[in-house]
C-alpha positions in Angstrom: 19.0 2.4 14.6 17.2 -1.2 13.1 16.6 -2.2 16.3 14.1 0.9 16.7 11.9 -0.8 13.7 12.9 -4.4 14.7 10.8 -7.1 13.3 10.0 -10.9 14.0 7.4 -12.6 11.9 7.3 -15.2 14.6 6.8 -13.0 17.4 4.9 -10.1 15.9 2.3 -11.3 13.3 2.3 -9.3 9.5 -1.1 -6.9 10.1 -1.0 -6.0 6.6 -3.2 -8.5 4.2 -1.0 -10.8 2.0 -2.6 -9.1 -1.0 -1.6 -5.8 -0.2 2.3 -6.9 -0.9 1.4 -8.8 -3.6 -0.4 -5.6 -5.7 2.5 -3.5 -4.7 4.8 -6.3 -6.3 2.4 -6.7 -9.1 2.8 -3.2 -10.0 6.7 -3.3 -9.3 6.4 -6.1 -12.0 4.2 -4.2 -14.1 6.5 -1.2 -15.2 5.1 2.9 -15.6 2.3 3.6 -16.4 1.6 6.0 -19.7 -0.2 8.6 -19.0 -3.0 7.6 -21.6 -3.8 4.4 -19.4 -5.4 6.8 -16.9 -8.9 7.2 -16.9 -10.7 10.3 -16.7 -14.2 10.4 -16.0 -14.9 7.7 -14.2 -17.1 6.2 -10.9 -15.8 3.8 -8.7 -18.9 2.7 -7.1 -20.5 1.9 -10.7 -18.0 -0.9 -11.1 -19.4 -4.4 -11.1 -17.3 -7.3 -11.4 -19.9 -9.4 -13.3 -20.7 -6.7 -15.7 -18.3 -5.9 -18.5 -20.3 -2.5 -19.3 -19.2 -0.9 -16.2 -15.6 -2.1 -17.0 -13.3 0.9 -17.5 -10.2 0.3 -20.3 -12.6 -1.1 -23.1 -11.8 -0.5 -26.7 -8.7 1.5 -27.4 -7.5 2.3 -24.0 -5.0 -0.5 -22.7 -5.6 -1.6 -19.0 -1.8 -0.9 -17.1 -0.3 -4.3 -16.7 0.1 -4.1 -13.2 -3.2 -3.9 -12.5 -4.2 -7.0 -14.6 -1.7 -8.8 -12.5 -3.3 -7.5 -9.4 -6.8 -8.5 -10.7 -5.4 -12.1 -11.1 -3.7 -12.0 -7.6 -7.3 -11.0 -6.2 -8.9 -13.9 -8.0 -6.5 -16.7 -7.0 -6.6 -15.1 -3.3 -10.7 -15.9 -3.6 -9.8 -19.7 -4.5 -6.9 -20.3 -1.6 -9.1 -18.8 1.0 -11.9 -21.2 0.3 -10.2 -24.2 2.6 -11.0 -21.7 5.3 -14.5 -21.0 5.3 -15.0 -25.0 4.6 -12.5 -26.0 8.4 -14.0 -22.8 10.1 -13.9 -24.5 13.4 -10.5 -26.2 12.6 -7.8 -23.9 14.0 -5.0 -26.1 12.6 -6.1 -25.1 9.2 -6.9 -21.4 10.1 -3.3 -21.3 11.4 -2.6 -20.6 7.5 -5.0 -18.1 7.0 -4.4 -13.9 6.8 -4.2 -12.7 10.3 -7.4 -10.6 10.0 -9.5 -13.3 8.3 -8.6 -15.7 10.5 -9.7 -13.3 13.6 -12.9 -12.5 11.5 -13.9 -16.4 11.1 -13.2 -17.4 14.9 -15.6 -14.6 15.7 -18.1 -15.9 13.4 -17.6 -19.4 14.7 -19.0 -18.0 18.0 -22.0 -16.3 16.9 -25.7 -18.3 17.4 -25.9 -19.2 13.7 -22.1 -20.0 13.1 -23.3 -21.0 9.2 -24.7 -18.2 8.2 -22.0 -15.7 9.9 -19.0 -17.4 8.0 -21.2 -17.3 5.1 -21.0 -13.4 5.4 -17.7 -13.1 6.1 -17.3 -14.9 3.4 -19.5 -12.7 1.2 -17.7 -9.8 2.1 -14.2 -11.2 1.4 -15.3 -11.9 -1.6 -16.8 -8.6 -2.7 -13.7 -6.9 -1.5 -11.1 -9.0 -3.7 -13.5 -8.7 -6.6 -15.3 -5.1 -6.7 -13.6 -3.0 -3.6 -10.2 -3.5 -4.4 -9.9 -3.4 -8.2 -13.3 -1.2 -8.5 -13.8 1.2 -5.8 -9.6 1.1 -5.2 -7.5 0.3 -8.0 -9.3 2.4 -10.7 -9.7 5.5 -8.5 -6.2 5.8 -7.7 -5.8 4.8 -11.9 -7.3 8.1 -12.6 -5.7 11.5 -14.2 -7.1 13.5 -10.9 -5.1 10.6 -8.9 -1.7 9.6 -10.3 -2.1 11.8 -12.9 -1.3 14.7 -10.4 1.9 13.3 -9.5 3.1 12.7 -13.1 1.9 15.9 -14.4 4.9 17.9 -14.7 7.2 15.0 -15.7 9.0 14.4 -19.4 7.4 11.5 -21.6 4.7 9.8 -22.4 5.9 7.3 -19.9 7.7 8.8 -16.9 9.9 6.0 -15.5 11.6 6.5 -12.0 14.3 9.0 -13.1 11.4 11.2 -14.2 9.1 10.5 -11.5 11.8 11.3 -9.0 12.4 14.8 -10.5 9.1 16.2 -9.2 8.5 13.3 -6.3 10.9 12.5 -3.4 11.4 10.3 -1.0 13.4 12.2 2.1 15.0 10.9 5.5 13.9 12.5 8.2 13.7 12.9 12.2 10.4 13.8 12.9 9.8 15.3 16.5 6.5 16.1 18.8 5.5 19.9 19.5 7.1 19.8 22.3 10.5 18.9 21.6 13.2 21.7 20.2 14.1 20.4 17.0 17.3 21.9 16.2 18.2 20.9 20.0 17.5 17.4 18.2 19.9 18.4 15.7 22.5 19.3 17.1 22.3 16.2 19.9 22.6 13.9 17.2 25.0 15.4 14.5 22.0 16.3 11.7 21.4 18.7 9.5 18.7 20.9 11.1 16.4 20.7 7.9 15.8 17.3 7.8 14.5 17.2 11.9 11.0 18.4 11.6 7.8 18.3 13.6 4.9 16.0 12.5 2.4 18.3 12.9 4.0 20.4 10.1 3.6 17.4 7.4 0.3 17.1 5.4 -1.1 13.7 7.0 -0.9 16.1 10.6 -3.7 18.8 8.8 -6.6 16.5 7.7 -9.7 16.6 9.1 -8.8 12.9 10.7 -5.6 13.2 11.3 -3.4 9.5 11.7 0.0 10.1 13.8 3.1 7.9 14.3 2.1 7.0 17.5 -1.1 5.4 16.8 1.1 3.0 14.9 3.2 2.3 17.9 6.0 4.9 17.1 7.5 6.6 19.5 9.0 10.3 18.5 11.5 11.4 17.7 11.9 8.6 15.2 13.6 8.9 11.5 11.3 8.1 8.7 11.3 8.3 5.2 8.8 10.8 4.1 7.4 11.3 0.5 7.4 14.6 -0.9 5.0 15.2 -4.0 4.7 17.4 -7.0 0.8 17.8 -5.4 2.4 19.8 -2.7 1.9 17.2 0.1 4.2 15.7 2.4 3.4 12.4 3.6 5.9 10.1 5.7 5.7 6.1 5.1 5.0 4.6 8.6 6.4 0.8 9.4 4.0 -1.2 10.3 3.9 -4.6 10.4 6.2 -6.5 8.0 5.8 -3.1 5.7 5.3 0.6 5.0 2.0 1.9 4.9 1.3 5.9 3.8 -0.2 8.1 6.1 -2.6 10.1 3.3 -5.9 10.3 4.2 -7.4 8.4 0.9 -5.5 5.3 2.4 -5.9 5.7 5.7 -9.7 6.7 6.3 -11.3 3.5 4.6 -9.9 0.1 5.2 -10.4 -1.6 2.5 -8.3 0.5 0.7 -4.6 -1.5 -0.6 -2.9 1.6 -2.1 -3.0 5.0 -2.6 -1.8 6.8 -5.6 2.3 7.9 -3.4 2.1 3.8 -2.9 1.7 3.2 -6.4 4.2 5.4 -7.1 6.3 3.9 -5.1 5.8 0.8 -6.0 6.5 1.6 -9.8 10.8 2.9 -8.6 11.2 0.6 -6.5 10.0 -1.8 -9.7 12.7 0.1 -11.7 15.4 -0.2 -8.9 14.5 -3.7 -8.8 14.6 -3.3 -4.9 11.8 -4.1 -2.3 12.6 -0.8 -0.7 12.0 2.4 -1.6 15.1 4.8 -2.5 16.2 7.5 -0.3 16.6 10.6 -2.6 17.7 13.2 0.4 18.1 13.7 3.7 20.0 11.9 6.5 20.3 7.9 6.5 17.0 5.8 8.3 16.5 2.7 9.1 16.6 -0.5 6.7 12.8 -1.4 8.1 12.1 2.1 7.5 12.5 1.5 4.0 11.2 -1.7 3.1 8.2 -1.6 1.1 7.4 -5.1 0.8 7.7 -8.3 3.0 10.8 -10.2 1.9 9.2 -13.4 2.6 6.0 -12.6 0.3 8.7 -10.9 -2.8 10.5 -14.1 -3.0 7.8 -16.4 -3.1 4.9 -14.1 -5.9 4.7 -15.0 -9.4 2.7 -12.2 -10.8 0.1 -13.7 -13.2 -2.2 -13.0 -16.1 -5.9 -12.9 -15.9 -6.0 -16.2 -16.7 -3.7 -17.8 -14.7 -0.5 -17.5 -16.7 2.7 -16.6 -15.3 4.1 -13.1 -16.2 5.8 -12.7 -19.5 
């Protein structure tokens, strides 16, 4: 079953951003999240880096610790991807860069004014590590409307994983097109019939821009792990990539997006499993690459740090 999610970093290139495994492991690191960390009332959009009124978590409200390691993982991301912009038209330097930047700076190299195109990309990169992601991402997901809905009927203060995985789940599943007979699926393969299900019965399948498995290369039937919430929505984790991403339509309609609220979740068992893949609670067994939540290559080498450049206590 592995070698239906088989993976090569050599041959098939990580498309999800290095930061996007380092938050998740910056929350892992990070621990729960008490419920009086959330925010209420709050707007995204008004969030300026260089301006400490707009800042949420002032006064007697403590900022989660996760995300002050994921604001420091943003800021030293800003200072390694300087070389680039500075040997734009040196492709043995841009060897080392993200996949997608790299791609963005080649094209710029092309354009008429090659200067002043890097300079954007450059502009935007910047604004993304410093007000999209913690601003316009981090916070919204930080919220009591956000993760707030999925701890809402768990015990304590603090719900760690045992409490978040009495109202959240994370099942193994066959998931099937429309036109194949399910419990024909079943029955093929030796599986209990309610854990072979067709997409188009899950949540992500009844948006109003619906992502499926196949636009990530998947071919059904294929077992996943799907995330089952105390919201009401089912979600599956797709692989993609060297990880998981969540097929909810907060993470997968804008791209700047790193996480969504069932990714932090996620990323705050698999903390307390001390694990970089996410736990199967039910259902029937699925893949090891099905499971893995962050790049093994990216969890051994991240040091979570402190806004000011400290290692983690």
């Amino acid at each position: 079953m592995d070698r239906d999610y088989d993976y090569e970093v050599d041959r098939d290139p990580p498309n999800v951003e290095p930061i996007e495994h380092q938050i998740r492991l910056d929350f892992m690191f990070g621990g729960a999240i008490r419920r009086d960390q959330l925010l209420g009332d709050y707007n995204p959009w008004s969030y300026k880096a260089e301006t400490p009124a707009t800042h949420p978590w002032r006064g007697v409200k403590q900022k989660p610790r996760g995300l002050d390691y994921a604001e420091a993982s943003c800021d030293v991301w800003i200072r390694e991807e300087e070389m680039f912009y500075e040997h734009a038209d040196d492709d043995t330097v841009l060897v080392d860069a993200p996949a997608y930047l790299a791609a963005r700076i080649r094209e710029a190299s092309e354009q008429s004014d090659p200067h002043e195109a890097v300079r954007k990309v450059r502009k935007d990169r910047e604004k993304w590590y410093q007000e999209l992601i913690p601003g316009a991402n981090l916070r919204q997901i930080l919220k009591e409307s956000s993760y707030g809905s999925l701890i809402e009927k768990c015990i304590g203060p603090t719900p760690d994983a045992n409490h978040l995985l009495e109202h959240n789940t994370f099942v193994g599943m066959v998931l099937v097109d429309d036109d194949t007979n399910s419990d024909a699926i079943a029955r093929e393969h030796d599986l209990d019939s309610v854990y072979v299900l067709h997409e188009s019965a899950l949540s992500h399948a009844n948006t109003d821009e619906p992502v499926a498995l196949a636009d990530y290369g998947i071919e059904l039937p294929a077992p996943v792990l799907v995330g089952e919430y105390d919201s009401g929505s089912q979600y599956p984790f797709i692989p993609w990539g060297d990880a998981l991403t969540c097929s909810c339509p907060y993470k997968q309609s804008a791209p700047f997006r790193v996480m969504c609220k069932h990714e932090l979740l996620a990323s705050i068992v698999c903390g307390d499993h001390d694990s970089i893949f996410i736990p199967l609670t039910r259902g029937i067994h699925v893949p090891h690459r099905a499971r893995r939540f962050v790049s093994p290559e990216i969890a051994v080498s991240h040091q979570p740090q402190t806004a000011r450049g400290h290692p983690s206590p």
